[in-house]
C-alpha positions in Angstrom: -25.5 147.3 21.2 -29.0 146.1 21.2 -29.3 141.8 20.8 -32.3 140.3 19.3 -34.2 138.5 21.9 -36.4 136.0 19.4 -35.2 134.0 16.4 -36.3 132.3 13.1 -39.0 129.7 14.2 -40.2 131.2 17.5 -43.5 131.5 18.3 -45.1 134.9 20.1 -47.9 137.2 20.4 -48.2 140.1 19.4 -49.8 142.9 21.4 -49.5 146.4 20.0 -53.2 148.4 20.7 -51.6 151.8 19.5 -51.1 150.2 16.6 -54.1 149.2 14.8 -52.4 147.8 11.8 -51.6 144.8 13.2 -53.8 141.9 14.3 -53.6 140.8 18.0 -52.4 137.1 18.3 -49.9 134.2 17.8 -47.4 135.2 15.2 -44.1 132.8 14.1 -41.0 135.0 13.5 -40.0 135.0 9.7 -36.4 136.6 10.2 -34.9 139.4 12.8 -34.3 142.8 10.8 -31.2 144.8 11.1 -31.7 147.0 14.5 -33.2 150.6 14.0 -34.2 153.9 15.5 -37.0 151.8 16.8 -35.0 148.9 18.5 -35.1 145.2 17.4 -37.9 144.9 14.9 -39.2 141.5 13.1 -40.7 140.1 10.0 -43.7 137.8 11.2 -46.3 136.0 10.3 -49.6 135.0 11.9 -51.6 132.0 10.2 -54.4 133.9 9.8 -52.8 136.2 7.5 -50.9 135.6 4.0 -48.8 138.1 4.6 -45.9 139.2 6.4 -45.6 142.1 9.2 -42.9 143.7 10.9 -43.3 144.1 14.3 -41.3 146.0 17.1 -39.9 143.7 19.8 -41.6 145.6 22.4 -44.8 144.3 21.4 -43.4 140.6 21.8 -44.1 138.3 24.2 -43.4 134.8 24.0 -46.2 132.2 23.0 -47.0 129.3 25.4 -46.9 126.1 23.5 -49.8 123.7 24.4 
């Protein structure tokens, strides 16, 4: 069984270019959704958005802080 690798509070960026609906950059994760066809998927936001995305975990990297 697949285990989430980021939680609530973590920081990342998001790089997806074959998927033009979301916004490159540094998003915080909201909550982990339930694991799916497509793997370990997210609800995050970035702080230039005020709204929520979901986003696969394959497009996740962790964010460097400072």
């Amino acid at each position: 069984m697949q285990k989430h690798r980021f939680r609530a509070g973590d920081r990342v960026v998001v790089s997806d270019p074959a998927n033009g609906n979301v916004r490159p950059g540094v998003y915080t994760i909201i909550r982990a959704l339930p694991v799916s066809s497509n793997g370990c998927e997210y609800r995050a936001k970035s702080a230039l958005d005020t709204f929520e995305r979901i986003v696969e975990e394959a497009s996740l990297r962790p964010a460097k802080d400072g």
